[in-house]
N, CA, C and O atoms as a GROMACS GRO file, in nm:
protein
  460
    1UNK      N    1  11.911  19.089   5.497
    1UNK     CA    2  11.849  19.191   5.580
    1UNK      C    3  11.951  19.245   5.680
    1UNK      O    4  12.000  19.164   5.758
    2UNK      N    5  11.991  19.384   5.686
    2UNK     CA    6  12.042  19.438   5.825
    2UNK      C    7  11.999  19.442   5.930
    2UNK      O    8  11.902  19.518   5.933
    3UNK      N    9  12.029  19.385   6.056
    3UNK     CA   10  12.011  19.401   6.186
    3UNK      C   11  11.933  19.509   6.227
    3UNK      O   12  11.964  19.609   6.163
    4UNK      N   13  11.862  19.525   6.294
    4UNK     CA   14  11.728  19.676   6.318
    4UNK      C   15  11.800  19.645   6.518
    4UNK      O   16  11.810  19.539   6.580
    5UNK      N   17  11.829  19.768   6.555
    5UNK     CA   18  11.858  19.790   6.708
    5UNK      C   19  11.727  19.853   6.738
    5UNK      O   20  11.714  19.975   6.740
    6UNK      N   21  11.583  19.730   6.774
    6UNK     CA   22  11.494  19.775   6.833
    6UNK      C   23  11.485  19.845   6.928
    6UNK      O   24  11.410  19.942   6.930
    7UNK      N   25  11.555  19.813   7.021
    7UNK     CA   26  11.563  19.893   7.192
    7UNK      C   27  11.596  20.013   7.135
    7UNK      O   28  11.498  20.088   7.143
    8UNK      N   29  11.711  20.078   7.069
    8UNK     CA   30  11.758  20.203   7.038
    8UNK      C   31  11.645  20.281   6.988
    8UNK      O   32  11.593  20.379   7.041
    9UNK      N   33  11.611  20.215   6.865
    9UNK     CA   34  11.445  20.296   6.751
    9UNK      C   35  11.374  20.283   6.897
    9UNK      O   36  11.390  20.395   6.948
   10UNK      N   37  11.303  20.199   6.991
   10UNK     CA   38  11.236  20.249   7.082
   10UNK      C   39  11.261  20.344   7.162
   10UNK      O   40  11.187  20.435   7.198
   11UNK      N   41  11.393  20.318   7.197
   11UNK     CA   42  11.426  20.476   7.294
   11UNK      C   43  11.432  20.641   7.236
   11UNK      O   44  11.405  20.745   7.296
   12UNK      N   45  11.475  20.621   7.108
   12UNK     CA   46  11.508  20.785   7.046
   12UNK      C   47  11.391  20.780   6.932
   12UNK      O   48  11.397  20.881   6.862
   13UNK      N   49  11.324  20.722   6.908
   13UNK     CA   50  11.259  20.742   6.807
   13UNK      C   51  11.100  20.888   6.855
   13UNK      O   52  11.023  20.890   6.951
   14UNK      N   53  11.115  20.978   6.740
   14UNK     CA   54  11.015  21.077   6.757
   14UNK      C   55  10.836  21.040   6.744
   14UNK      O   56  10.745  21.079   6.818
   15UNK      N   57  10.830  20.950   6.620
   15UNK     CA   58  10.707  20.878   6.641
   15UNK      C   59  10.659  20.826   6.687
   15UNK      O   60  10.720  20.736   6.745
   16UNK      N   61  10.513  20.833   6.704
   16UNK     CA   62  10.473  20.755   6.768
   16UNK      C   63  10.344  20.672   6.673
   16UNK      O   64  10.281  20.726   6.582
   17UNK      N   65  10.327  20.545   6.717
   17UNK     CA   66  10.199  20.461   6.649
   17UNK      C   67  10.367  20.356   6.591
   17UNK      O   68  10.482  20.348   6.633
   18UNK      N   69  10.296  20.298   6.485
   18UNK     CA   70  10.397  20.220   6.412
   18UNK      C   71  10.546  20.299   6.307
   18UNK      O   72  10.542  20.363   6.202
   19UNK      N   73  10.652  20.262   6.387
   19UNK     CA   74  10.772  20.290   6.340
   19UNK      C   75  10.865  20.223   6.292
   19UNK      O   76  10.983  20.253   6.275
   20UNK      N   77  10.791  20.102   6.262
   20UNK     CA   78  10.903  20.006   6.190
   20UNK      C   79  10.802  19.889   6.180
   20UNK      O   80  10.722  19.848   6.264
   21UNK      N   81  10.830  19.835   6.028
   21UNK     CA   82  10.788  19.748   6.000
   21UNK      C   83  10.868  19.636   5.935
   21UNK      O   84  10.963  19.689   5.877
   22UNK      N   85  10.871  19.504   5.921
   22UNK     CA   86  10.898  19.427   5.813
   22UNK      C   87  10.802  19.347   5.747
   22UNK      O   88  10.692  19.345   5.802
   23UNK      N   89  10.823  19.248   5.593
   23UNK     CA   90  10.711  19.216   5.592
   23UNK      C   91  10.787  19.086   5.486
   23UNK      O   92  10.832  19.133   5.382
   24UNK      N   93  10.803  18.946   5.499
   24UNK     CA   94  10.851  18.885   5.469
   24UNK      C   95  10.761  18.800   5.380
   24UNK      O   96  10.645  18.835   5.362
   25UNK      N   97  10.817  18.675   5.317
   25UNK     CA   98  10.694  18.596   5.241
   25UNK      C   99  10.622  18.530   5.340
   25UNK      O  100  10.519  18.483   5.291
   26UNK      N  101  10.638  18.502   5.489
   26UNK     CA  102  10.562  18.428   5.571
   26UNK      C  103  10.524  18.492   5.694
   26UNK      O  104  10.448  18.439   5.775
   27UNK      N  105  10.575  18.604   5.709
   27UNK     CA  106  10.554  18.714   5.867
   27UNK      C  107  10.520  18.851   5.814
   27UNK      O  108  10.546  18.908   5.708
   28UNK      N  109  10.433  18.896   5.953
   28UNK     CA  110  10.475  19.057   5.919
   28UNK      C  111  10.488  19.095   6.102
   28UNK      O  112  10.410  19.071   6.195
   29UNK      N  113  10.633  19.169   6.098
   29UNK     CA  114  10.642  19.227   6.241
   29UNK      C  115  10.644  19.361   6.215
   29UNK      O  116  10.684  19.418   6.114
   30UNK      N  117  10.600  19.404   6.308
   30UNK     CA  118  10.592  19.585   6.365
   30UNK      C  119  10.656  19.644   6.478
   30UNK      O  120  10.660  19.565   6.572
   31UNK      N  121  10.687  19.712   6.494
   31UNK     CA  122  10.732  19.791   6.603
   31UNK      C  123  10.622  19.920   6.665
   31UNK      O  124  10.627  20.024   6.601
   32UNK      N  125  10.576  19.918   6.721
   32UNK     CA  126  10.485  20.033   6.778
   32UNK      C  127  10.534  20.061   6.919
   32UNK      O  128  10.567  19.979   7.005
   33UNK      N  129  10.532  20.245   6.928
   33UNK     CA  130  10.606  20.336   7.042
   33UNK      C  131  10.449  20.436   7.053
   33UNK      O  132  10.390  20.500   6.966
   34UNK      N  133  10.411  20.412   7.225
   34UNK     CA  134  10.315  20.516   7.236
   34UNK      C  135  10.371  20.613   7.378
   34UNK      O  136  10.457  20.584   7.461
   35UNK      N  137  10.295  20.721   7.369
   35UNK     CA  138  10.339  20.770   7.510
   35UNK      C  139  10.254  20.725   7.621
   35UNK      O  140  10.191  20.623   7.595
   36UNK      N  141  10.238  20.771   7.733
   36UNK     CA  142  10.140  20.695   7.902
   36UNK      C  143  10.024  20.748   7.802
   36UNK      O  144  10.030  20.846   7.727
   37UNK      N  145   9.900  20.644   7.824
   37UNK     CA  146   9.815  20.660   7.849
   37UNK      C  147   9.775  20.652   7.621
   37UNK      O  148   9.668  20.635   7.562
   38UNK      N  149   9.885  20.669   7.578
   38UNK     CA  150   9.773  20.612   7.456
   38UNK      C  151   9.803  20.500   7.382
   38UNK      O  152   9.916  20.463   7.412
   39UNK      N  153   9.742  20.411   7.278
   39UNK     CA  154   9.755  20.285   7.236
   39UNK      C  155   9.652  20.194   7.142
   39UNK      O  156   9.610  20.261   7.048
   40UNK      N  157   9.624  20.119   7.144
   40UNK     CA  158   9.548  20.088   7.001
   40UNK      C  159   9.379  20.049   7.056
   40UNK      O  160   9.366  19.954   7.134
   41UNK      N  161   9.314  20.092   7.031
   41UNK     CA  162   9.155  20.076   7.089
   41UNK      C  163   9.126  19.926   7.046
   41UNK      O  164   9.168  19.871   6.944
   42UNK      N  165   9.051  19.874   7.137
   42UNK     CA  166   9.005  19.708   7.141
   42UNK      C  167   8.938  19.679   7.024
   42UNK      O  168   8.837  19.737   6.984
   43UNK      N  169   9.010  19.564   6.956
   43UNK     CA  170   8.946  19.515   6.799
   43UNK      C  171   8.974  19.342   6.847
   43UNK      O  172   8.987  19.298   6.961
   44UNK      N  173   8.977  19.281   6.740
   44UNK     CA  174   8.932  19.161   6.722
   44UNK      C  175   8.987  19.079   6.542
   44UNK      O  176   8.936  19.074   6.431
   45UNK      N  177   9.072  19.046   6.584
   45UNK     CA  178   9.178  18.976   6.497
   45UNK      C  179   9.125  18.869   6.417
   45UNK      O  180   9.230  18.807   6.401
   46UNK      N  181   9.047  18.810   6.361
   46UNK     CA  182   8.986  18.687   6.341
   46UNK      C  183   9.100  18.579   6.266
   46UNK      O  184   9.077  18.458   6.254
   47UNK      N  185   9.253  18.660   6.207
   47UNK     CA  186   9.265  18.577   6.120
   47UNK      C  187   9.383  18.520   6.130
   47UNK      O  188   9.418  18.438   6.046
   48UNK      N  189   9.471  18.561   6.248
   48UNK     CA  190   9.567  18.529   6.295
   48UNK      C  191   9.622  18.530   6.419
   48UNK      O  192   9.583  18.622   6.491
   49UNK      N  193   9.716  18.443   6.475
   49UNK     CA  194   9.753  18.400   6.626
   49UNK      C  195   9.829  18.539   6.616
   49UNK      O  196   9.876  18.583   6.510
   50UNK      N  197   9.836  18.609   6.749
   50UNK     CA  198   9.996  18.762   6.725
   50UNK      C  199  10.080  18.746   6.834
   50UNK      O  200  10.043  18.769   6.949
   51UNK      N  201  10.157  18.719   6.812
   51UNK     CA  202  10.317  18.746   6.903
   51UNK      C  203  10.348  18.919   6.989
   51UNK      O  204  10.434  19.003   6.962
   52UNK      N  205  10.273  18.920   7.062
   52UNK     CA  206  10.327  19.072   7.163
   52UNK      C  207  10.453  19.042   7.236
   52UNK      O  208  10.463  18.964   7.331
   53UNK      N  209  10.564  19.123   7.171
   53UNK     CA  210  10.672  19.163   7.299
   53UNK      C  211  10.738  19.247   7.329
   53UNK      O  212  10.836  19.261   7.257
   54UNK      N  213  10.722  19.356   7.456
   54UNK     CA  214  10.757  19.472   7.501
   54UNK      C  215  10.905  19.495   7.491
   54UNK      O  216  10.998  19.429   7.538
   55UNK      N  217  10.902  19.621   7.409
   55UNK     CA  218  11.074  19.570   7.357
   55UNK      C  219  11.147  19.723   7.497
   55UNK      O  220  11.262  19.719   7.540
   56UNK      N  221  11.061  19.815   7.529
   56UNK     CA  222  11.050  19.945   7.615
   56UNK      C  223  10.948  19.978   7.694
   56UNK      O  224  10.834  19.993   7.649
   57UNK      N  225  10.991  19.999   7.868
   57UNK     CA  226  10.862  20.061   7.888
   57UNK      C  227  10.763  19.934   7.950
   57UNK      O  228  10.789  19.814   7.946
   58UNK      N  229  10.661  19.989   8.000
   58UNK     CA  230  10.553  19.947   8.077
   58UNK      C  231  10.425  19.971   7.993
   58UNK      O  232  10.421  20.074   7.924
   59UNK      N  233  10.344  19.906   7.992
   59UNK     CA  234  10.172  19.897   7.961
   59UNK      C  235  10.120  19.746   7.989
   59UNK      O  236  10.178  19.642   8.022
   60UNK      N  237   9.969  19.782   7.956
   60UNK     CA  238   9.866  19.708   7.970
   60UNK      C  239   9.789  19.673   7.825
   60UNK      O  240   9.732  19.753   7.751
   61UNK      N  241   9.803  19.557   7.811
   61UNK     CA  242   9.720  19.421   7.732
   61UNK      C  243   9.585  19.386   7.755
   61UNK      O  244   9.594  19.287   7.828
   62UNK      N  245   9.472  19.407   7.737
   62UNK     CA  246   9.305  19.365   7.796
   62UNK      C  247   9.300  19.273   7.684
   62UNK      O  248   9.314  19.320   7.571
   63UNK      N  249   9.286  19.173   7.697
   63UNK     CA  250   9.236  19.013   7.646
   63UNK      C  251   9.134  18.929   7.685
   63UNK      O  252   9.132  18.841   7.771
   64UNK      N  253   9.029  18.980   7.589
   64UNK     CA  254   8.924  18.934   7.640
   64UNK      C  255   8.888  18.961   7.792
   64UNK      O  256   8.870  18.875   7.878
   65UNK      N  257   8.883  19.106   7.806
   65UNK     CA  258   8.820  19.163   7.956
   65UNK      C  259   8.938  19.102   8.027
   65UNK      O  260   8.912  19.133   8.143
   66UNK      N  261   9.049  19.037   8.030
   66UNK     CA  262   9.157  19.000   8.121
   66UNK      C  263   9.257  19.110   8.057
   66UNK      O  264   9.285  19.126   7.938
   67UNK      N  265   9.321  19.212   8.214
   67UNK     CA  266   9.395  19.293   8.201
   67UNK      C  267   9.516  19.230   8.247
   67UNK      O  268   9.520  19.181   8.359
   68UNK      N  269   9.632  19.227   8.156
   68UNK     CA  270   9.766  19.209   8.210
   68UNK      C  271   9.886  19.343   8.179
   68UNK      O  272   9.916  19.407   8.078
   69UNK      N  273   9.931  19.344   8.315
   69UNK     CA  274  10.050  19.434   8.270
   69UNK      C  275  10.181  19.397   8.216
   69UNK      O  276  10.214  19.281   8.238
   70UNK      N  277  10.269  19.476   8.144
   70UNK     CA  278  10.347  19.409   8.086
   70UNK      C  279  10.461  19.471   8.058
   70UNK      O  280  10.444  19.578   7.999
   71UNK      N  281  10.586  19.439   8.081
   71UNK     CA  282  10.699  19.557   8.099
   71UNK      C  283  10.816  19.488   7.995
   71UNK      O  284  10.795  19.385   7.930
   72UNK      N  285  10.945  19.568   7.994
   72UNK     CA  286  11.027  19.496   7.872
   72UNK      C  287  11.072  19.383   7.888
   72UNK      O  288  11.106  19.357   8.004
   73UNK      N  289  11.089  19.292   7.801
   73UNK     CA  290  11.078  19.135   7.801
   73UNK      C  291  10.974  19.070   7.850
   73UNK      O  292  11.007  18.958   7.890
   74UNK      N  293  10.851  19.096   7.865
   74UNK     CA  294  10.755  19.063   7.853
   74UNK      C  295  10.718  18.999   7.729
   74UNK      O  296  10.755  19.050   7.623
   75UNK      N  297  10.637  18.876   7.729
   75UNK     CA  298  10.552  18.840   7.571
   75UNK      C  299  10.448  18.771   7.619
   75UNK      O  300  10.436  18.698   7.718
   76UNK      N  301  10.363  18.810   7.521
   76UNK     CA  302  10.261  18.744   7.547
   76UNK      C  303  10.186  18.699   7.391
   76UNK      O  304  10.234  18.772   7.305
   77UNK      N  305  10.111  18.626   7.348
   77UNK     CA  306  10.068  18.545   7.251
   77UNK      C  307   9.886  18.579   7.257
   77UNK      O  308   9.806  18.517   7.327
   78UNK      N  309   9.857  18.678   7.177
   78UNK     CA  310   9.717  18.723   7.150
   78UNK      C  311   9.639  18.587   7.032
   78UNK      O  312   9.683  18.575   6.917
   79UNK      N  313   9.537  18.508   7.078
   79UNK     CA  314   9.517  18.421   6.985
   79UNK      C  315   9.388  18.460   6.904
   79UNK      O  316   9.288  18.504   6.962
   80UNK      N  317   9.392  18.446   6.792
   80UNK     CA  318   9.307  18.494   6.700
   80UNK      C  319   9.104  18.508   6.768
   80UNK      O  320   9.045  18.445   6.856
   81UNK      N  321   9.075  18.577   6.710
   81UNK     CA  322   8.930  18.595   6.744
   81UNK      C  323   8.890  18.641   6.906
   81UNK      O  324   8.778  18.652   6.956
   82UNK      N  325   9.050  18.665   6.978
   82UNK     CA  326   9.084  18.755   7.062
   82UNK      C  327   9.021  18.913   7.087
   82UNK      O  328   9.060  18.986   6.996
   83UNK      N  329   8.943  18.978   7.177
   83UNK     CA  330   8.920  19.111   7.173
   83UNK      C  331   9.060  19.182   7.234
   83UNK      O  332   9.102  19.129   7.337
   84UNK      N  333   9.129  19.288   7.186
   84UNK     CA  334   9.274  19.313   7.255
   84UNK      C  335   9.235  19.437   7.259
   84UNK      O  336   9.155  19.478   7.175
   85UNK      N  337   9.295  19.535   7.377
   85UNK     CA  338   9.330  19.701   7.311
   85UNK      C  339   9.444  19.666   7.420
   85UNK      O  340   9.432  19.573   7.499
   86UNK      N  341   9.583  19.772   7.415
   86UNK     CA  342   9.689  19.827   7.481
   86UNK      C  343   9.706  19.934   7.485
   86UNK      O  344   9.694  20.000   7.382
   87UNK      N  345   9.743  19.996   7.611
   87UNK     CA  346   9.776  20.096   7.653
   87UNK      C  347   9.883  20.132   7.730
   87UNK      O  348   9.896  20.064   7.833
   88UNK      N  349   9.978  20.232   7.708
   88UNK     CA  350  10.098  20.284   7.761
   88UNK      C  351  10.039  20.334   7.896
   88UNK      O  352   9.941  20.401   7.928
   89UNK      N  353  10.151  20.268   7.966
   89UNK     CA  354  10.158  20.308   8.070
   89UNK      C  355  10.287  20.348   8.150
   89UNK      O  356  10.277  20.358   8.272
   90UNK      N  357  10.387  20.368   8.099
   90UNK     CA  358  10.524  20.448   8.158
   90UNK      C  359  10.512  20.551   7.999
   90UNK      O  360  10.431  20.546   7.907
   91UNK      N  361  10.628  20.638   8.023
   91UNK     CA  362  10.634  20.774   7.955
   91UNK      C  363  10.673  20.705   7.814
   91UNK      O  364  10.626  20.772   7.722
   92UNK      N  365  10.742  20.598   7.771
   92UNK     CA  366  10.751  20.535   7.640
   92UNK      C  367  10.729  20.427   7.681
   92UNK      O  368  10.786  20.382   7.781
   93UNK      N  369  10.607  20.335   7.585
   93UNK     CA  370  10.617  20.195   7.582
   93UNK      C  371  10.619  20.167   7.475
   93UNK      O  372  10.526  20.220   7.414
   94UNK      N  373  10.696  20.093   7.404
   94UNK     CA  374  10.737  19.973   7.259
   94UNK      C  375  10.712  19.866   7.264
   94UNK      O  376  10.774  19.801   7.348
   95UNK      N  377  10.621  19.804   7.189
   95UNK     CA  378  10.624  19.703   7.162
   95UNK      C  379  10.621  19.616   6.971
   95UNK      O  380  10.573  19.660   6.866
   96UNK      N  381  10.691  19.490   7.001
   96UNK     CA  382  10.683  19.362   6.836
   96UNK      C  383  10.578  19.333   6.837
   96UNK      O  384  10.534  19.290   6.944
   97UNK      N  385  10.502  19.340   6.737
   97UNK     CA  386  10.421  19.229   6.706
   97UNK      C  387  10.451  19.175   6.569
   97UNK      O  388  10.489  19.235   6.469
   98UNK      N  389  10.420  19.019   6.594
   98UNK     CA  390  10.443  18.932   6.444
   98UNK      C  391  10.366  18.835   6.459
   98UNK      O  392  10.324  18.779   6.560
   99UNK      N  393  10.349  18.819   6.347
   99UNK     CA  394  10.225  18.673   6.284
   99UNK      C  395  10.271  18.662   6.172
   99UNK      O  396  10.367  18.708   6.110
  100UNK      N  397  10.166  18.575   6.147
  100UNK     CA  398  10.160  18.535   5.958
  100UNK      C  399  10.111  18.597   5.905
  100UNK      O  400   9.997  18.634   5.933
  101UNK      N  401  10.174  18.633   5.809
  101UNK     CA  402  10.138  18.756   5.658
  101UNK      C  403  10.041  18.729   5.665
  101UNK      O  404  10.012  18.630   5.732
  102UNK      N  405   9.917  18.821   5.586
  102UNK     CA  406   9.806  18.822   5.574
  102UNK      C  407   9.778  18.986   5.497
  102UNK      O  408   9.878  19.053   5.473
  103UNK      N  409   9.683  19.023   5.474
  103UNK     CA  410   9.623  19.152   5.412
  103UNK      C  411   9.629  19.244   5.542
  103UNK      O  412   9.619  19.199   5.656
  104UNK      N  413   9.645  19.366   5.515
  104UNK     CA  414   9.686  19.463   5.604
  104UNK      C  415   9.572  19.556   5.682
  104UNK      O  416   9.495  19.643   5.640
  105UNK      N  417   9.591  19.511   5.786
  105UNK     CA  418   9.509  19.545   5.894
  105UNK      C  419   9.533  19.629   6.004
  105UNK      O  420   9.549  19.568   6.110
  106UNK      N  421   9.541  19.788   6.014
  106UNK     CA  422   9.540  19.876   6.134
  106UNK      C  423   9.444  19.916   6.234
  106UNK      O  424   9.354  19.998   6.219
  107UNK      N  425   9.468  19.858   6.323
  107UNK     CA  426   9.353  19.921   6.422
  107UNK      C  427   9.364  19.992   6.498
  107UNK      O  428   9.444  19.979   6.591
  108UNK      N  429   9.247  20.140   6.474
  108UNK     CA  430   9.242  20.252   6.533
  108UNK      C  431   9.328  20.281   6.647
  108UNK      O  432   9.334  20.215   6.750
  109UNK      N  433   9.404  20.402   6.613
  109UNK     CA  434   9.519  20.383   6.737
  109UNK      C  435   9.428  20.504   6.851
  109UNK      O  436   9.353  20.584   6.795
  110UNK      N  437   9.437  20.508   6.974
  110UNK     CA  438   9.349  20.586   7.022
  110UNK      C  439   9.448  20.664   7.126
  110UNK      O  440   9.548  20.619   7.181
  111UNK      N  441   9.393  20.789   7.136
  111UNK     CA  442   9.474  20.935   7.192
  111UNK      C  443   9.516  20.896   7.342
  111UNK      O  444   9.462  20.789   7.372
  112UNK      N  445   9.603  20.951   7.454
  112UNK     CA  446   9.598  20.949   7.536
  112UNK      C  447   9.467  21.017   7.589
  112UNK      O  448   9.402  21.107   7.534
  113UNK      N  449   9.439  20.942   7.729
  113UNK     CA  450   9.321  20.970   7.773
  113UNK      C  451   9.302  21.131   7.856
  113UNK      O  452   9.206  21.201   7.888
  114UNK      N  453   9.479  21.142   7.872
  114UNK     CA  454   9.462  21.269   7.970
  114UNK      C  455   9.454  21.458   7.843
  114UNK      O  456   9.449  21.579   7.866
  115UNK      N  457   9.459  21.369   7.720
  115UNK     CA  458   9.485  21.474   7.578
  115UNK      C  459   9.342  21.524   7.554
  115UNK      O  460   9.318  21.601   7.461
   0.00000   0.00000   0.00000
């Protein structure tokens, strides 16, 4: 595998939602870039522990009705059957997530609020 310069794909990258993925025989990590104010609407994981870490940028994590903010080098550990949504809160936020492989699961990414 070649080296991926996350920080860089977070800083110049034009997309937004998920912009990088890998997907190995035992993980799958992502890369997701939103602008202030949009991010993935609150779901509920049942089937795996997830690894969050802010690779750009500032936002907010709601876990189970507990709001944490969270800036680069930040991590935090979402544990399964978890309610989560995140939201950008500086002008780019990036963040990893990885777990254990499993069947592929997107949850609704939702607009900025001021759009």
């Amino acid at each position: 595998m070649i080296p991926i310069d996350l920080a860089n794909l977070a800083r110049t990258t034009e997309v937004r939602g998920p912009v990088w993925s890998d997907i190995s025989d035992d993980l799958n990590v992502n890369l997701l870039v939103f602008d202030e104010g949009q991010g993935v609407d609150e779901h509920v994981n049942q089937d795996v522990d997830v690894l969050l870490t802010v690779v750009h940028g500032q936002g907010h994590v709601t876990i189970d009705g507990d709001l944490q903010t969270l800036a680069a080098g930040s991590v935090v550990i979402v544990a399964k059957g978890s309610a989560r949504s995140i939201t950008a809160a500086s002008d780019r936020f990036a963040y990893l997530t990885c777990h254990r492989r499993r069947a592929g699961l997107m949850p609704r990414v939702k607009p900025a609020q001021n759009a």
